[in-house]
C-alpha positions as CSV (number, residue, x, y, z in Angstrom):
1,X,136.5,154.0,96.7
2,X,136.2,153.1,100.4
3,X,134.8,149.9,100.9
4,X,134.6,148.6,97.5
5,X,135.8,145.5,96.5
6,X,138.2,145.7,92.9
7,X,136.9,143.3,90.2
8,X,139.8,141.2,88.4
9,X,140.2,141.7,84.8
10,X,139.4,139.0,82.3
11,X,141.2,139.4,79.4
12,X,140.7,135.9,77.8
13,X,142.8,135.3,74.6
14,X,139.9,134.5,71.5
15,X,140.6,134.0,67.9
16,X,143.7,135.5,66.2
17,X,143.9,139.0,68.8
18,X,143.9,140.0,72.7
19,X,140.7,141.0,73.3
20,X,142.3,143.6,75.6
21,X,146.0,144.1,73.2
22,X,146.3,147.6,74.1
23,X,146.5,146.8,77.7
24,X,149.0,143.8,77.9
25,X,151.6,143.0,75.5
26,X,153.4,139.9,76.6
27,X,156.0,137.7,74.1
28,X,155.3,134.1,74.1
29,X,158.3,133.2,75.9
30,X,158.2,132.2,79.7
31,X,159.8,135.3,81.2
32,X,162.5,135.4,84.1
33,X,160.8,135.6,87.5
34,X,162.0,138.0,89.9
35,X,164.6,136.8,92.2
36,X,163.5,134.3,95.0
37,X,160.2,133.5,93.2
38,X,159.6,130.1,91.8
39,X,157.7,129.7,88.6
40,X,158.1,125.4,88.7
41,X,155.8,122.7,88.7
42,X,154.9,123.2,92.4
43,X,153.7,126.9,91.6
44,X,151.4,125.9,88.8
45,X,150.1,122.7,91.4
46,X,149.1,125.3,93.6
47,X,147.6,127.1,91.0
48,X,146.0,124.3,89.7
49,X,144.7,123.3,93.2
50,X,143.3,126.4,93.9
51,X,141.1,126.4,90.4
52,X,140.1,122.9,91.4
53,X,139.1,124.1,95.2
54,X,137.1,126.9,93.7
55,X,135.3,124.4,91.0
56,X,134.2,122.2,94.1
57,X,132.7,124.9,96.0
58,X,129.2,124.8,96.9
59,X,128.5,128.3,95.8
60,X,128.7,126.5,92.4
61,X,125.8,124.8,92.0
62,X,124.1,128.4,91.8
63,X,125.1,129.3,88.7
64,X,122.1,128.4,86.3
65,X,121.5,130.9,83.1
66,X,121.2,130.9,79.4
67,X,122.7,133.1,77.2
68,X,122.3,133.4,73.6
69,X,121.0,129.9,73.7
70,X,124.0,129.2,75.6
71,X,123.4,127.0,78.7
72,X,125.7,127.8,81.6
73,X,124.8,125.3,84.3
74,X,126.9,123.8,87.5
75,X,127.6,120.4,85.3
76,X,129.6,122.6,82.7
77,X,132.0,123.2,85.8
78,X,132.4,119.7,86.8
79,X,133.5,119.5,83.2
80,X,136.3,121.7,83.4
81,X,137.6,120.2,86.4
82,X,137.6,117.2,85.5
83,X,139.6,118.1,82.3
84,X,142.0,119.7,84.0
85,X,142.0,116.5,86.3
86,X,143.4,114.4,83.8
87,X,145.6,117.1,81.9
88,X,142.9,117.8,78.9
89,X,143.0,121.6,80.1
90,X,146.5,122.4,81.5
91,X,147.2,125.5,84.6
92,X,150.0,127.1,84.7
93,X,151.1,129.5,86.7
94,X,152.9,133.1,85.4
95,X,153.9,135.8,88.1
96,X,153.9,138.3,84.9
97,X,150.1,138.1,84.7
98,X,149.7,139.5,87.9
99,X,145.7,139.8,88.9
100,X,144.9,139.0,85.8
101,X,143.9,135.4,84.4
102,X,143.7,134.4,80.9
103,X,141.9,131.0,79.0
104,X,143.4,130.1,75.4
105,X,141.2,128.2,73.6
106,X,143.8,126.8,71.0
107,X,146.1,125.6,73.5
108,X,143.4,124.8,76.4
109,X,145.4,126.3,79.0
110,X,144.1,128.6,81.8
111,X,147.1,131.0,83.0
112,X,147.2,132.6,86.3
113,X,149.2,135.3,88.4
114,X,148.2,133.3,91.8
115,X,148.8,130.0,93.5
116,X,146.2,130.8,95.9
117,X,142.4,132.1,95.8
118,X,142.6,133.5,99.4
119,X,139.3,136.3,98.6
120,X,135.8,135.6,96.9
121,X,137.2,138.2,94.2
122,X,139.8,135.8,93.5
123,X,137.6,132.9,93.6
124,X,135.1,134.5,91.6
125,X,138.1,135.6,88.5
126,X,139.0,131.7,88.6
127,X,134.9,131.1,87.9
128,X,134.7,133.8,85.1
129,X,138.0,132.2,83.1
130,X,136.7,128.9,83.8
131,X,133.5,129.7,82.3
132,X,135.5,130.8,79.0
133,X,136.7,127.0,79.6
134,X,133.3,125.5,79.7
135,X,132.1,127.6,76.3
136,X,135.1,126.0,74.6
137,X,134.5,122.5,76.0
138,X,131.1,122.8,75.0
139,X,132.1,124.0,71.7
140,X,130.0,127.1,71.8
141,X,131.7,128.1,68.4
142,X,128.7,130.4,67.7
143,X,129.1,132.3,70.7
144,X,130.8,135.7,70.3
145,X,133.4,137.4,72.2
146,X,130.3,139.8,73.7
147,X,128.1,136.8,74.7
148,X,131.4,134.9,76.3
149,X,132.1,137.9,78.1
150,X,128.9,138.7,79.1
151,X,128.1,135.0,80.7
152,X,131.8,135.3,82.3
153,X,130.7,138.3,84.1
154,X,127.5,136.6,85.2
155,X,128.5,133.7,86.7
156,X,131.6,135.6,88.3
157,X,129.3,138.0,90.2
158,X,126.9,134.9,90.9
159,X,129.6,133.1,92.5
160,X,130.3,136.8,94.6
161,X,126.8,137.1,95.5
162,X,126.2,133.6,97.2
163,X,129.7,133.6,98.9
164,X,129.6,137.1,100.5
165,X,127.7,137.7,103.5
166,X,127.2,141.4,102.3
167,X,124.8,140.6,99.7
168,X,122.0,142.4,101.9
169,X,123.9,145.6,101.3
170,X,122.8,147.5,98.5
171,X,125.8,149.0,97.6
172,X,128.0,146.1,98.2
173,X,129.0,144.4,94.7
174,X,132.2,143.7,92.9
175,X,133.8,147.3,92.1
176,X,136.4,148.3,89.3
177,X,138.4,151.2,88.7
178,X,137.6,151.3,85.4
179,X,134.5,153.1,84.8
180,X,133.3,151.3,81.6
181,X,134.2,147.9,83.4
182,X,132.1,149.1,87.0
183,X,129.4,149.8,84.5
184,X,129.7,145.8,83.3
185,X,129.6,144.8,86.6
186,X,126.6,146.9,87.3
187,X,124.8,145.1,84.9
188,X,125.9,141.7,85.7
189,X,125.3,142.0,89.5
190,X,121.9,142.9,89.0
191,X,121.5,140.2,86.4
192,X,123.0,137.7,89.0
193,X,120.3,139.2,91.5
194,X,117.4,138.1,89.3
195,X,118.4,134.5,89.0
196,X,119.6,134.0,92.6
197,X,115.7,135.5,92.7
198,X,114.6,132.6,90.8
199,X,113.6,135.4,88.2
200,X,114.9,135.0,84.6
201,X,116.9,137.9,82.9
202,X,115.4,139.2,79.7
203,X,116.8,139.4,76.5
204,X,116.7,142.7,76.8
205,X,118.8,142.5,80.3
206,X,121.5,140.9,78.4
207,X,121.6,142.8,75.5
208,X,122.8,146.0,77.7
209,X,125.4,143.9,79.3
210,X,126.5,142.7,76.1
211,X,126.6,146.0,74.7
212,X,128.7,147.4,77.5
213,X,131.2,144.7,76.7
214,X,131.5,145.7,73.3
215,X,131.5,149.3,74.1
216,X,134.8,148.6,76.7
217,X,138.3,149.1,74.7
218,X,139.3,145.6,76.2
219,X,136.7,143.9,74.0
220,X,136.3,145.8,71.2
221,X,136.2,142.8,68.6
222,X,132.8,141.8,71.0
223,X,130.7,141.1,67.9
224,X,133.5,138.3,66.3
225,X,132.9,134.9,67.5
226,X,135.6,133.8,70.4
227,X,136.7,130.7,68.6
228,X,135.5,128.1,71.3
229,X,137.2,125.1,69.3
230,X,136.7,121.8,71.5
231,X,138.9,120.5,74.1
């Protein structure tokens, strides 16, 4: 897959299961960090830091959609930072995650694998978890794990589309591995091409995205609400 850029994987914690919990099994316990790797405060500042750098960028004020009824809008992420500006939504920092990032509702904690968002991909992951942060802020409780996922996906490969200078390339998008999950990506890069068009996605649009989220083993409880609770 020369040239192709790997999308992270989401796999936000919603309701009572891992939406992916065939795919990572972790205790709740802080695990021991490898030796010469620092799990303290100063890893989840950096952490932290980068989340907040990403929130202020300017590629932000592009994301505008509705979904579901479901507002998604650049405010919504001036929200989140702001919460996590005055401790509301806490960042931590977990070499164990690896690429992946994770948003728990309940405890209104984002959790990364990074102290750094050094590639748009990266940039773009912190946008898709910090979208799950604004549904729950928002208290989208209607919202289901499909829908969540779905708007994730679109304002991740928003974000991707303005920041990459590629974007004129029509084979240049954010790639995965995973077949099921390149297929979501598909869907949400073109979706993210109609608004950036000033066009407005159909319901139709969303409902295959949705429904390629539900069909992906990592969100197979897509049709159960996500549990978006308040911060």
């Amino acid at each position: 897959m020369a040239g192709r850029t790997l999308g992270p994987m989401c796999s936000t914690k919603c309701g009572p299961d891992w939406i992916d919990d065939g795919t990572t099994c972790r205790s709740k316990s802080e695990p021991w960090a490898p030796l010469g790797v620092s799990v303290g405060k100063s890893a989840s500042d950096l952490a932290k830091q980068a989340i907040l750098n990403t929130l202020s960028d300017l590629a932000i004020a592009k994301i505008k959609f509705t979904i579901d009824s479901c507002r998604v809008s650049p405010g919504m992420y001036s929200k989140v930072a702001q919460l996590i500006l005055n401790g509301r939504i806490r960042v931590e920092y977990n070499w164990s995650v690896g690429t992946a990032a994770y948003y728990y509702p309940v405890e209104n904690k984002i959790e990364l694998g990074l102290t750094s968002a050094s590639t748009v991909t990266k940039q773009a992951q912190m946008v898709h978890e910090c979208t799950h942060a604004a549904f729950d802020a928002h208290r989208y409780a209607r919202s289901t794990v499909a829908t969540s996922e779905a708007a994730g996906f679109v304002a991740e490969c928003l974000f991707a589309r303005v920041k990459s200078a590629k974007t004129d390339d029509p084979d240049y998008r954010i790639y995965s591995d995973d077949e099921k999950k390149d297929f979501i990506y598909e869907l949400a890069w073109a979706i993210a091409g109609q608004i950036l068009q000033g066009q407005t996605p159909t319901s139709s649009d969303y409902s295959e995205l949705k429904e390629a989220v539900r069909t992906h083993p990592d969100y197979r409880h897509g049709r159960s609400l996500s549990g978006w609770n308040g911060v």
